[in-house]
C-alpha positions as CSV (number, residue, x, y, z in Angstrom):
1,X,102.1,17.7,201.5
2,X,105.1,16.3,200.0
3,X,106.4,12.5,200.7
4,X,109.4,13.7,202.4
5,X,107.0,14.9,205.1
6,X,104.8,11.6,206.1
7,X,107.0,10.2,208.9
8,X,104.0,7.7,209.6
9,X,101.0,6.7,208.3
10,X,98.7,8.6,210.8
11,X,100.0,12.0,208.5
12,X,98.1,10.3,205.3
13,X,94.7,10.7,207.4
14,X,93.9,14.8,206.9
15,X,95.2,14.9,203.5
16,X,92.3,16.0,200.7
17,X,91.9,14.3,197.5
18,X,94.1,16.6,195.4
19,X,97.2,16.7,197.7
20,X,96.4,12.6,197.2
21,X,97.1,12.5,193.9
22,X,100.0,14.8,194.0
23,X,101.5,12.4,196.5
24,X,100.6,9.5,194.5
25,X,102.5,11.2,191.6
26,X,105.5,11.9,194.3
27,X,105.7,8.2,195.1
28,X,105.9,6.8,191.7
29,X,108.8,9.4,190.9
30,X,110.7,8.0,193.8
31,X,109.6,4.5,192.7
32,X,111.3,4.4,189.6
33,X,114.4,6.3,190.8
34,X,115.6,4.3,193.7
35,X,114.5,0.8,191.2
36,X,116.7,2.5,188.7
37,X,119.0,3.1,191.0
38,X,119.1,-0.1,192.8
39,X,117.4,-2.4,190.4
40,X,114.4,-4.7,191.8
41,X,110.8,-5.1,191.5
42,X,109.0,-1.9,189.2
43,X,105.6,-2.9,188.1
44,X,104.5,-4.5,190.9
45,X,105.0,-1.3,193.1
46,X,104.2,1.1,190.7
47,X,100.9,-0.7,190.4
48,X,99.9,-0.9,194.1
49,X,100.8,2.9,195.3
50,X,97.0,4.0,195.7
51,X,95.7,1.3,197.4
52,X,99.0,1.1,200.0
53,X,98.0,4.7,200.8
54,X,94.4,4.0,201.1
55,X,95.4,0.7,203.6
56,X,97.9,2.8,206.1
57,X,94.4,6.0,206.4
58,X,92.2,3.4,207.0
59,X,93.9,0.9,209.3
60,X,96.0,1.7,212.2
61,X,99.4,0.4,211.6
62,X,101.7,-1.0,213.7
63,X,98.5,-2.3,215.6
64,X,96.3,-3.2,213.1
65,X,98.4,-6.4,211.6
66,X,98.9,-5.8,208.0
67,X,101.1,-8.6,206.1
68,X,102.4,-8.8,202.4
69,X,101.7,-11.7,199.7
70,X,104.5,-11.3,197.9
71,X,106.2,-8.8,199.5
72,X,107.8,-7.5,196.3
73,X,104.9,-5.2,196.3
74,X,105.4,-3.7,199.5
75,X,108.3,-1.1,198.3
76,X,105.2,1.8,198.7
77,X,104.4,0.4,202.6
78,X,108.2,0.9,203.4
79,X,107.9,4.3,202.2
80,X,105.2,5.6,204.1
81,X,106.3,3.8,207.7
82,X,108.8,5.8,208.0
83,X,111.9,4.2,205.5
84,X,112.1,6.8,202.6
85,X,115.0,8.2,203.9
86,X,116.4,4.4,203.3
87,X,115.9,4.0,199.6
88,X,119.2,4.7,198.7
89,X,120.3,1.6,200.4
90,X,117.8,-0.3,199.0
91,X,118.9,-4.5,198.1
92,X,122.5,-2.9,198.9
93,X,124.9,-4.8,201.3
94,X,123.9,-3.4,205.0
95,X,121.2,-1.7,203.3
96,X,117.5,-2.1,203.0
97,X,115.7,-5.5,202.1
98,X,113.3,-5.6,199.3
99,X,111.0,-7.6,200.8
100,X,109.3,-6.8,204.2
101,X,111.7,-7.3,207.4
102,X,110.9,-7.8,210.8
103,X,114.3,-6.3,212.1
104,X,113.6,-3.2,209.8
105,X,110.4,-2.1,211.5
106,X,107.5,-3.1,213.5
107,X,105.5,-2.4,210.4
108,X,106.2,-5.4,208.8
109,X,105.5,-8.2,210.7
110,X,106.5,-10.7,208.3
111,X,109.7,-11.3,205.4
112,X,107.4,-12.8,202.8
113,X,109.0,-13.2,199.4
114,X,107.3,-16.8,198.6
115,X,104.0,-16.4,197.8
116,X,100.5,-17.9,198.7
117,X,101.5,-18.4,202.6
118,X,99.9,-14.5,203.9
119,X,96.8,-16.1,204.2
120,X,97.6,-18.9,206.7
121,X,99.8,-16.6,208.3
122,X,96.6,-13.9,208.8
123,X,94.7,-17.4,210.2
124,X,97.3,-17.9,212.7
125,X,97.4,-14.2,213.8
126,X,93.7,-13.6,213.8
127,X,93.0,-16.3,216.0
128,X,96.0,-15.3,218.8
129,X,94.5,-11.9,218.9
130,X,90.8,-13.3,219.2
131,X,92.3,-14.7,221.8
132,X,94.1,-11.9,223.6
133,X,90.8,-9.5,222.8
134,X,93.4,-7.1,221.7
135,X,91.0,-5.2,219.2
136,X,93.8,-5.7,216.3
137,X,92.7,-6.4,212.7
138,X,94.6,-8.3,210.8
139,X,94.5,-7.0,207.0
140,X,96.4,-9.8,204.5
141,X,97.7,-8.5,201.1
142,X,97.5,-10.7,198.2
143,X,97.9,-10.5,194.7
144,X,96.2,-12.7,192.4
145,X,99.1,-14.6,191.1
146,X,99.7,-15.6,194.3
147,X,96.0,-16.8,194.5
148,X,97.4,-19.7,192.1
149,X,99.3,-21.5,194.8
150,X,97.6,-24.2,197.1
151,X,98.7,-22.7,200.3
152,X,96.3,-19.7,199.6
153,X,93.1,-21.7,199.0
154,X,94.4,-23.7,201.8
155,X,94.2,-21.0,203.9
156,X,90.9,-19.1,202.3
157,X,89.1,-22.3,203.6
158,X,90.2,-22.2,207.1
159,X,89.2,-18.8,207.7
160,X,86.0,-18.9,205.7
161,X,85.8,-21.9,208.1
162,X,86.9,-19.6,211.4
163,X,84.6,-16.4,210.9
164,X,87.5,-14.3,211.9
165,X,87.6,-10.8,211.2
166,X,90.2,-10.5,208.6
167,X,90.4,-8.2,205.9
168,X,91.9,-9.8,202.6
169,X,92.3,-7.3,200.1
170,X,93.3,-9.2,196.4
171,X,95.2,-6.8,194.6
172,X,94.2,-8.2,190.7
173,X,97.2,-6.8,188.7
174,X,97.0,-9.2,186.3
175,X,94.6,-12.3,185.5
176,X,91.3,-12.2,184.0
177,X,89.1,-10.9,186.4
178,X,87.0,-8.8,184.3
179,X,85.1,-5.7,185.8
180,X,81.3,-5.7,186.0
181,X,80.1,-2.7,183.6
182,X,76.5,-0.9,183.8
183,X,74.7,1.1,186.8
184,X,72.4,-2.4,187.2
185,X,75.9,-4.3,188.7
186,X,77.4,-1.3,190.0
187,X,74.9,-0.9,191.9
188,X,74.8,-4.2,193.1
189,X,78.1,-4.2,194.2
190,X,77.2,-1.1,196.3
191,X,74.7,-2.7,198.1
192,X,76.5,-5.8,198.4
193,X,79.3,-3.6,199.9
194,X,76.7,-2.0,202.3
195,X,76.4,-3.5,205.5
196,X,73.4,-1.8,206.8
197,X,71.7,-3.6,203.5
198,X,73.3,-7.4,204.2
199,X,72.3,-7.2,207.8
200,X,68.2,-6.2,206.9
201,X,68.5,-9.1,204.0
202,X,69.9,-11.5,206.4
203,X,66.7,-10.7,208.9
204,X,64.1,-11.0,206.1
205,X,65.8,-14.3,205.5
206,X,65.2,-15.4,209.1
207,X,62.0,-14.1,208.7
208,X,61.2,-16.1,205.4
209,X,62.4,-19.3,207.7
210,X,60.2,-19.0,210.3
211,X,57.1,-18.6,208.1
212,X,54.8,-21.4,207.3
213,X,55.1,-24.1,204.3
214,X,54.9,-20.6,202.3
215,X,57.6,-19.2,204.3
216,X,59.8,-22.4,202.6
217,X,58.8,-21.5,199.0
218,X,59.7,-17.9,199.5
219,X,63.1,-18.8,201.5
220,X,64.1,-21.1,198.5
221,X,63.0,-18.1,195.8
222,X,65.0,-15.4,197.8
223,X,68.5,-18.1,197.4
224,X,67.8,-19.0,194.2
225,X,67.2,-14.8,193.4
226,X,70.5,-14.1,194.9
227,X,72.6,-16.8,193.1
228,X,71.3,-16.0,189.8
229,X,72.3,-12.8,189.8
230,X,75.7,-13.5,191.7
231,X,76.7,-16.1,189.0
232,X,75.5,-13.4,186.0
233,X,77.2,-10.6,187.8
234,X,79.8,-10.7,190.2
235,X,82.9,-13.3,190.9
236,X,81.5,-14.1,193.7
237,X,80.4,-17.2,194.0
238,X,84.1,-19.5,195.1
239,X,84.5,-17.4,198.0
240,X,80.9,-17.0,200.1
241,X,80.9,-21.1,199.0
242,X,83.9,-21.0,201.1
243,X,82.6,-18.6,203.9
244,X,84.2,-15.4,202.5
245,X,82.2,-12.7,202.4
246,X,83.3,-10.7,198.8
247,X,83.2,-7.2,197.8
248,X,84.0,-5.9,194.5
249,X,85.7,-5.3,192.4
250,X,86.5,-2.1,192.8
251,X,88.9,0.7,191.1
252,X,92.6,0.0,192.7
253,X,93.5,3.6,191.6
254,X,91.0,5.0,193.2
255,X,91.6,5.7,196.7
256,X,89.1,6.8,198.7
257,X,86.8,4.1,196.5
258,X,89.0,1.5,198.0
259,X,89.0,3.3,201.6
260,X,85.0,3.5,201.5
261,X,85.2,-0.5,200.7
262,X,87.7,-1.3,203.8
263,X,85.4,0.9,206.0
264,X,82.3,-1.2,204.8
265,X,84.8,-4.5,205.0
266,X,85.3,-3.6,209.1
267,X,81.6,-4.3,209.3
268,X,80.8,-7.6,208.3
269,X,81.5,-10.5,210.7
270,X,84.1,-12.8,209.5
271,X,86.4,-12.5,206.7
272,X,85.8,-10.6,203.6
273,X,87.3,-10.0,200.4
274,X,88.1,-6.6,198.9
275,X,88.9,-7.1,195.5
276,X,90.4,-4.1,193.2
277,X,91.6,-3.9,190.2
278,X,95.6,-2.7,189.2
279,X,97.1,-1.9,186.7
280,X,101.1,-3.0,187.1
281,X,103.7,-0.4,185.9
282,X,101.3,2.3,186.8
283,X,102.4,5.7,185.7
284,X,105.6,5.1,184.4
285,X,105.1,4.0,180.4
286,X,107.9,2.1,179.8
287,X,106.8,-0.6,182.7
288,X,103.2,-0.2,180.8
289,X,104.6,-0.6,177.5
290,X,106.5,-3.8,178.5
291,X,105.5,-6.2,180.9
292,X,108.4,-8.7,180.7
293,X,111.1,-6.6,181.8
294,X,109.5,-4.3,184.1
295,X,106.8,-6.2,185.7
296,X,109.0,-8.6,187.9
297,X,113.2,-7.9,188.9
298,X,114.2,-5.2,186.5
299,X,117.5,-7.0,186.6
300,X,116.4,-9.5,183.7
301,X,118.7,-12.0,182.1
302,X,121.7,-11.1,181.5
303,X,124.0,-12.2,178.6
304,X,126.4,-14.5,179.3
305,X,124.8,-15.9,182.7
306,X,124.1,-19.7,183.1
307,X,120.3,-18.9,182.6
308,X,121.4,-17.7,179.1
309,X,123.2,-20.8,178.1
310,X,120.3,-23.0,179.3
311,X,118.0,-21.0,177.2
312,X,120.0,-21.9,174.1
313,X,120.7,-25.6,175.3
314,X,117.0,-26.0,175.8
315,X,115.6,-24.9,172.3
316,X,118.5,-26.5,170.5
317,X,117.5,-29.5,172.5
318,X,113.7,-29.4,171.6
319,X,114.4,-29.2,168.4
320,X,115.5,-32.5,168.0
321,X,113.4,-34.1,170.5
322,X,109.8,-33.3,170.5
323,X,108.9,-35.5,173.5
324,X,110.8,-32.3,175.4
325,X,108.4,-30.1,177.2
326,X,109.3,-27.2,179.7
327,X,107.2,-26.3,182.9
328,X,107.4,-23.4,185.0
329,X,105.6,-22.1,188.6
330,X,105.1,-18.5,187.0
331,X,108.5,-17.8,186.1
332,X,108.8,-18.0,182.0
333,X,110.6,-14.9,182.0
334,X,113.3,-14.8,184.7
335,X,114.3,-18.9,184.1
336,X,114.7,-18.1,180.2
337,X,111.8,-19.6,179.3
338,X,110.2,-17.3,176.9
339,X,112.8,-18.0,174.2
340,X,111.4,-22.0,174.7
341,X,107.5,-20.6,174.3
342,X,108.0,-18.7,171.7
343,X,109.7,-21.4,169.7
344,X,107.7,-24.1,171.1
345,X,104.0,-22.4,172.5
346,X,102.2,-25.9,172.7
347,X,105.2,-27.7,174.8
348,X,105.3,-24.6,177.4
349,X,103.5,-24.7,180.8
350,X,103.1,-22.2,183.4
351,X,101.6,-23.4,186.3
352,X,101.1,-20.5,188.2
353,X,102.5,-20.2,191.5
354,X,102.3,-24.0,192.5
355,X,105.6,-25.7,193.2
356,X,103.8,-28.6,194.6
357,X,101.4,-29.3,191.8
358,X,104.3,-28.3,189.0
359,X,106.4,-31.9,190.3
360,X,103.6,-33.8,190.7
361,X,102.6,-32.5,187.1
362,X,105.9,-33.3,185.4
363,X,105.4,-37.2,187.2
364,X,102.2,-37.7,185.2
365,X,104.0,-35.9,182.1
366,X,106.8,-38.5,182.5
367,X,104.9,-41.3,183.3
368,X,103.0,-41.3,180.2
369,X,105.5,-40.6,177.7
370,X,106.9,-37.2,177.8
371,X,110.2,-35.8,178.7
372,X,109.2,-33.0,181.1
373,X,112.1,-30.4,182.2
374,X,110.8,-28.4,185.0
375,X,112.2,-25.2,185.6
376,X,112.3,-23.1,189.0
377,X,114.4,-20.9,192.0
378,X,116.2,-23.6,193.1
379,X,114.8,-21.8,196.9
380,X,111.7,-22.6,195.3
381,X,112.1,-25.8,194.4
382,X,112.4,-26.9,198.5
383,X,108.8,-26.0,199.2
384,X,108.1,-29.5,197.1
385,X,110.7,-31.8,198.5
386,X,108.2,-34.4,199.4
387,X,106.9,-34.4,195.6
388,X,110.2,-34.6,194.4
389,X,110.6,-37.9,196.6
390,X,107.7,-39.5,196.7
391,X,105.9,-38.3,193.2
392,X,109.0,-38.4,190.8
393,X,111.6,-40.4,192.4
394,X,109.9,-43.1,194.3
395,X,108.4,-43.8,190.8
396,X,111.7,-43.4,188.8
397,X,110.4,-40.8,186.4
398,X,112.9,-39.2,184.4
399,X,112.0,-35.0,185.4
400,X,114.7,-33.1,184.8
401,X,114.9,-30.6,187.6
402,X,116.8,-27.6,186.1
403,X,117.5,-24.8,189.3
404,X,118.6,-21.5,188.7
405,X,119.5,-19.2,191.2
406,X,121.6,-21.9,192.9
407,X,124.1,-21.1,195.8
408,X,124.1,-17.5,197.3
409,X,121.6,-15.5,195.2
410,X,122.5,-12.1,196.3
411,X,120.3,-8.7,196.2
412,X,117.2,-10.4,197.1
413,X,117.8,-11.9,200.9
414,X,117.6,-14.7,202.9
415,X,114.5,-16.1,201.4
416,X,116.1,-16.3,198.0
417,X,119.4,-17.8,198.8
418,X,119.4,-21.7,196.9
419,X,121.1,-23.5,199.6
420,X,119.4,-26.1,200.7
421,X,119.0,-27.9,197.2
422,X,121.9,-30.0,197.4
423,X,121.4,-31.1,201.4
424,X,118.1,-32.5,200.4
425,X,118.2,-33.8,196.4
426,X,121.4,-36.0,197.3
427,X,119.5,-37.7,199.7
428,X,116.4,-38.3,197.1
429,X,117.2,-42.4,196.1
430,X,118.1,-42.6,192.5
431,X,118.7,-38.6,191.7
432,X,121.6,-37.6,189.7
433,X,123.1,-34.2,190.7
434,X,125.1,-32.1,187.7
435,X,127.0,-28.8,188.8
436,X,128.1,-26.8,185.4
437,X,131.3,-25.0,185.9
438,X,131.2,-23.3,182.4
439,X,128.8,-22.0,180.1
440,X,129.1,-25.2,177.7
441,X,128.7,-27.5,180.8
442,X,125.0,-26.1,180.9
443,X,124.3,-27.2,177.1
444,X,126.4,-30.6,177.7
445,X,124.3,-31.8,181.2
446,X,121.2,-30.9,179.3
447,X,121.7,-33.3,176.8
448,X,123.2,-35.8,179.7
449,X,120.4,-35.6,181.5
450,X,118.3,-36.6,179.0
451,X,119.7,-38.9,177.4
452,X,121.6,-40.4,180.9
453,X,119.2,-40.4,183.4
454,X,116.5,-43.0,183.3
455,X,115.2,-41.3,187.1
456,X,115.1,-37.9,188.4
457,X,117.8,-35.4,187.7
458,X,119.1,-32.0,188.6
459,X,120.9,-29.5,187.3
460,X,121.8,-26.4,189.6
461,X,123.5,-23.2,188.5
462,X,124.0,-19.9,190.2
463,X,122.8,-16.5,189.4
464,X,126.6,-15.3,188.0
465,X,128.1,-15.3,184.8
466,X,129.3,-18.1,183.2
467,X,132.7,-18.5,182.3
468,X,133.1,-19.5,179.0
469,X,135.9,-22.1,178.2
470,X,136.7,-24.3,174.7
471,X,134.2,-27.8,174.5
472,X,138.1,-29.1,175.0
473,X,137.4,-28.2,178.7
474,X,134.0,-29.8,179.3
475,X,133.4,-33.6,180.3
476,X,130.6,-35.9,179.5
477,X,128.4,-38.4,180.8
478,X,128.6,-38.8,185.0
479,X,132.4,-38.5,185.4
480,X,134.2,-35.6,186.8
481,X,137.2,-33.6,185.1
482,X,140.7,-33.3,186.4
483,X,141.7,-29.6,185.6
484,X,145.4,-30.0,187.3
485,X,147.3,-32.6,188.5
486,X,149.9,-32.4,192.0
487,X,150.5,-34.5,195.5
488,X,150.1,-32.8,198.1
489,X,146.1,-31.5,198.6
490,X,143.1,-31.9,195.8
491,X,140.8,-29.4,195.6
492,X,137.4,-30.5,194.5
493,X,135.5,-27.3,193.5
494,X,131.4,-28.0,193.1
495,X,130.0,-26.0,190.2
496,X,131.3,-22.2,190.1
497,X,133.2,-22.8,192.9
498,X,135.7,-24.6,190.6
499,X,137.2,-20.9,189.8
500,X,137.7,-20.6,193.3
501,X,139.8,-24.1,193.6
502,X,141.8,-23.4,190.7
503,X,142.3,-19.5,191.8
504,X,143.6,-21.4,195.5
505,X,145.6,-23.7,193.3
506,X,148.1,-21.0,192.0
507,X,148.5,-19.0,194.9
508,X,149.9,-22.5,196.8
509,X,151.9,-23.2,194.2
510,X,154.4,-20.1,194.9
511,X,154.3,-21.7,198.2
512,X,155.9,-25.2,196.9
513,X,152.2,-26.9,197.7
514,X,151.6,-29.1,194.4
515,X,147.8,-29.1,194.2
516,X,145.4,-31.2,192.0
517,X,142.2,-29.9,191.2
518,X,139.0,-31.5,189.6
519,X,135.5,-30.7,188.6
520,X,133.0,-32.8,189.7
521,X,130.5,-32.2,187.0
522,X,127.9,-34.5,189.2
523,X,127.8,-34.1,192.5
524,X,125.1,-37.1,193.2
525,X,126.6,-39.8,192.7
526,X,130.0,-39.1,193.0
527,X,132.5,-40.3,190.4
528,X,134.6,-43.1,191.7
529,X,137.8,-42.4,189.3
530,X,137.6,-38.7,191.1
531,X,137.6,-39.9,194.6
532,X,140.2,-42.9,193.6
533,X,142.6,-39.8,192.5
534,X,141.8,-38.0,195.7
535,X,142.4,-40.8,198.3
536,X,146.6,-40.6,196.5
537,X,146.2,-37.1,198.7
538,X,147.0,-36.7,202.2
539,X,144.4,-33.6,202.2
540,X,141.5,-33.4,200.4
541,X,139.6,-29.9,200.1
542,X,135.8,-29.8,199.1
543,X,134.1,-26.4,198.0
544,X,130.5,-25.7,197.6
545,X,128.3,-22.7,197.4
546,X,125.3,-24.8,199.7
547,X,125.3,-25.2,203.3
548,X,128.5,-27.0,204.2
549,X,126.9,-29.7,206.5
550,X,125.2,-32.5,204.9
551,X,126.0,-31.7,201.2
552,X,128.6,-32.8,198.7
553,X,131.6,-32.0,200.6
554,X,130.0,-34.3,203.7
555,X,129.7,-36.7,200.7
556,X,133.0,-36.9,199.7
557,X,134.2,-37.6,203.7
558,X,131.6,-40.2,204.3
559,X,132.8,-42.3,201.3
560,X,136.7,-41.5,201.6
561,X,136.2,-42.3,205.3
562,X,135.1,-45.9,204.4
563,X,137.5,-46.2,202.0
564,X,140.8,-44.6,202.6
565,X,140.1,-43.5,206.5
566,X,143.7,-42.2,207.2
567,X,143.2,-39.2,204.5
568,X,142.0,-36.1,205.9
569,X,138.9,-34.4,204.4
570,X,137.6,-30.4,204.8
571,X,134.2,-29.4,203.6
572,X,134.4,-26.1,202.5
573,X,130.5,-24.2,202.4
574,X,128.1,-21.5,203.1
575,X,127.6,-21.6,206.8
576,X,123.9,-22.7,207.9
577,X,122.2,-19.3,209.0
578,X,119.7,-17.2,207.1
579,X,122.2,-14.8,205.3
580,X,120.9,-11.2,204.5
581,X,121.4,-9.7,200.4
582,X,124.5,-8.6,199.1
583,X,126.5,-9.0,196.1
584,X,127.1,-12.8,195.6
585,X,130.4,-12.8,195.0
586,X,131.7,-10.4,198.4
587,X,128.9,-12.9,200.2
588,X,131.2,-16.2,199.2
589,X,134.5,-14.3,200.0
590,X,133.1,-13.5,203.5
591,X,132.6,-16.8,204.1
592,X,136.3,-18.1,202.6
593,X,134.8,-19.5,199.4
594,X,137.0,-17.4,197.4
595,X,140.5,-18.5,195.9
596,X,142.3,-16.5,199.0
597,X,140.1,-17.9,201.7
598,X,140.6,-21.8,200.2
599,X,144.3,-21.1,199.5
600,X,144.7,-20.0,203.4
601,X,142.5,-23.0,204.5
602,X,144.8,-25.3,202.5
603,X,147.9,-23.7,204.3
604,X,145.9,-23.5,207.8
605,X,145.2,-27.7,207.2
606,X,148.3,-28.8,205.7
């Protein structure tokens, strides 16, 4: 059977091992020409094709619940429920998400693309259809990096807690989680994985209870039996301590192994663990070959982006300061890190996927000497506000927070967009906010930053390339830039949205509006020489690629309004809504943040 043929997942269920593997084969072909094609996540897909086909013939899906942690893995799910025909749109404008949607298909019941929240999500489900008796399972996907988040564990305890029936199968792609070897443990991790055996142990247990004093002794020896040869052989032990029942591990690649271990999972009461072992870039040797640029977005970093620049600015940096250590929540590679670890191996740390635990981290670092940078998706940098409040900034440390992927991201959806960064660091007490324009602004704020900023600071960049101008056109220190100089509107363009102020700024001048323009530099606080020059304005025009309420354009009004209230003030921003993929650039035109959409709001307000 060929994959153009499986319209759902009931036509995996009659297929025999050999038309299996051809399909398998099929699906990696297709895998790597639509990422090819369309860029986006290789590795992780390539790596979990068997065990996607081995979840859709054993559970029934759209009823049986099945949800993705991260859902960058889930390009071989999308496939087989019914969306091959869709791959040529895939991360394309109008097209297909790469992550799990909810308005794609009733397969997917969540659009998870941060990791370590599937499990707390299967918790919530789980117990609304114990509730409703429907006779679903719930079946949570997870890989093992995302097993280094908080939220997981978080969640592991409350159902180990519950006794729901949820299947968690831990897709280890990765860590090391080494295999048991020898017919002794392999056979011990078939009986453990046979239910028939668990439930006559769990009776001779309850006999050994009832016994006399002698049923005590041989009660204690049966325990102590079992964890000696749990803790010698299998990784057991952290989940039953937390009420998760564990089976494995088991071959990943092998599909009617993993099918026979969801069969036996369905058996036990309460949740289990199914853990097999991947291998990322499956089948395809250059993902095998190398893991950095085809494990994660095939899209990498590309020369002459901001990330680029920071690269250089932080080594050059480091190597005159060696109180300058980087952090990371398990993104060396996409933030430009590697470069830094290579250099520097001993002041590089990878947290893992723990946003929370990275700020509070980069406190203590601070706190006892060290400069810490910490480095992150500026989308995930919101899910530890509160740490960045209460852990850095309510004790003054100096972190520098350095967010890439600022602003509208593009290919990679709603979830990725960075635009709530600036709504909620300018309203941190004591953090300083810088906004490169230029690919020397990066290396300048760096050293700013550090040298500046006694308290928390940020510096946010977008995705884009960065245009590259003379050091003649770069500021310093906290002040902004004037660019041009008119009277009759300024134009204060945030960042990368400065190319959009000055574009605006030459097609009014054909239409005899004289136009000043400045770059902020630091949006947080705001330069008081800037806003002096833009109260001599009648208009004043702000432009920002973050949600236009209650960032640095709603900044600029508030103080103006108090200090020059006759002078009229537009905040020009991304419009709050979840806003699907598409190519950053045609994204910001849609919504006027281009040099023709502020030249004709100019003209609309003047």
């Amino acid at each position: 059977m060929h994959l153009d043929s499986i319209r759902t997942p009931a036509d995996l269920r009659g297929l025999g091992p050999a038309e299996l593997l051809a399909l398998s084969a099929e699906i990696r072909t297709r895998l790597v020409e639509a990422v090819d094609r369309s860029g986006g996540h290789l590795g992780s897909n390539l790596g979990a094709v068997e065990l996607t086909i081995a979840l859709h013939r054993t559970f029934d899906s759209p009823h049986d619940i099945i949800l993705w942690d991260t859902g960058h893995q889930a390009y071989v799910h999308k496939m087989l429920t019914g969306r091959l025909a869709d791959f040529d749109t895939l991360r394309q404008p109008g097209g297909m998400s790469g992550y799990p949607s909810r308005s794609e298909s009733p397969h997917d019941w969540i659009e998870n693309s941060h990791a370590s929240t599937v499990l707390s999500y299967a918790h919530g489900l789980a117990t609304a259809q114990a509730a409703s008796d429907s006779g679903r399972r719930v079946v949570a996907v997870i890989g093992d990096g995302a097993m280094t988040g908080g939220m997981a564990f978080e969640g592991l305890n409350n159902l180990g807690h519950s006794g729901l029936g949820v299947t968690i199968l831990l897709n280890d792609n990765g860590r090391s989680y080494a295999p048991t070897v020898g017919r002794l443990s392999e056979s011990l991790i078939r009986i453990r994985a046979n239910p028939t055996y668990m439930r006559r142990q769990r009776r001779l247990e309850e006999l050994a209870e009832n016994l006399p004093w002698v049923g005590e002794l041989v009660e204690r020896g049966i325990s102590a039996t079992k964890a000696a040869i749990r803790e010698m052989l299998e990784p057991t032990a952290f989940f039953e301590t937390l009420g998760v029942h564990y089976l494995g591990p088991f071959d990943g690649h092998d599909i009617l192994e993993i099918e026979e271990a969801l069969e036996n999972a369905k058996a036990f009461d309460g949740p289990v663990v199914v853990h097999v072992l991947t291998q990322k870039g499956r089948g395809y040797e250059p993902a095998e070959l190398d893991p950095i640029k085809h494990m994660h977005d095939t899209s990498g970093i590309k020369p002459g982006s901001y990330t680029e620049a920071f690269t250089e600015a932080l080594v050059k940096v480091a190597e005159s300061r060696p109180d300058l250590v980087a952090i990371t929540a398990a993104m060396p590679d996409s933030t430009g890190l590697l470069p830094f670890r290579e250099r520097f191996p001993d002041r590089c740390f990878d947290v893992g996927i723990a946003e929370q635990h990275a700020v509070t981290s980069a406190a203590g670092m601070a706190m006892g000497g060290l400069r810490p940078v910490l480095v992150v998706y500026s989308t995930f940098l919101t899910r530890a506000i509160d740490q960045v409040n209460l852990d850095v900034a309510l004790h003054g440390q100096p972190v520098v927070f350095c967010l890439d992927r600022a602003g509208i991201t593009g290919d990679d959806g709603p979830s990725h967009h960075g635009l709530l960064d600036l709504v909620l660091l300018s309203k941190v007490p004591g953090m300083t906010i810088f906004a490169p324009s230029s690919y020397q602004e990066v290396h300048q704020m760096l050293e700013d930053a550090l040298e500046l900023c006694d308290g928390p600071a940020a510096i946010r960049w977008p995705k884009t390339t960065a245009p590259h101008v003379g050091w003649d056109e770069t500021g310093s220190g906290l002040m902004g830039r004037q660019v041009r100089r008119g009277t009759d509107v300024c134009l204060l363009g945030a960042g990368k949205m400065l190319a959009a102020a000055s574009g605006a700024a030459e097609l009014l001048a054909p239409d005899g509006i004289s136009t000043t323009v400045w770059d902020p530099r630091v949006i947080c606080p705001l330069d008081p020489a800037m806003l002096a020059d833009a109260a001599r304005h009648p208009l004043v025009v702000t432009v920002e690629d973050g949600f236009c309420e209650g960032g640095f354009g709603t900044a600029v009004r508030s103080t103006l309004a108090d200090t020059s209230p006759a002078i009229r003030v537009e905040a020009m921003g991304v419009p709050i809504a979840h806003h699907d993929h598409g190519k950053p650039d045609d994204l910001l035109s849609s919504f006027g943040l281009d040099a023709e959409g502020v030249a004709e709001r100019v003209r609309r307000s003047i």
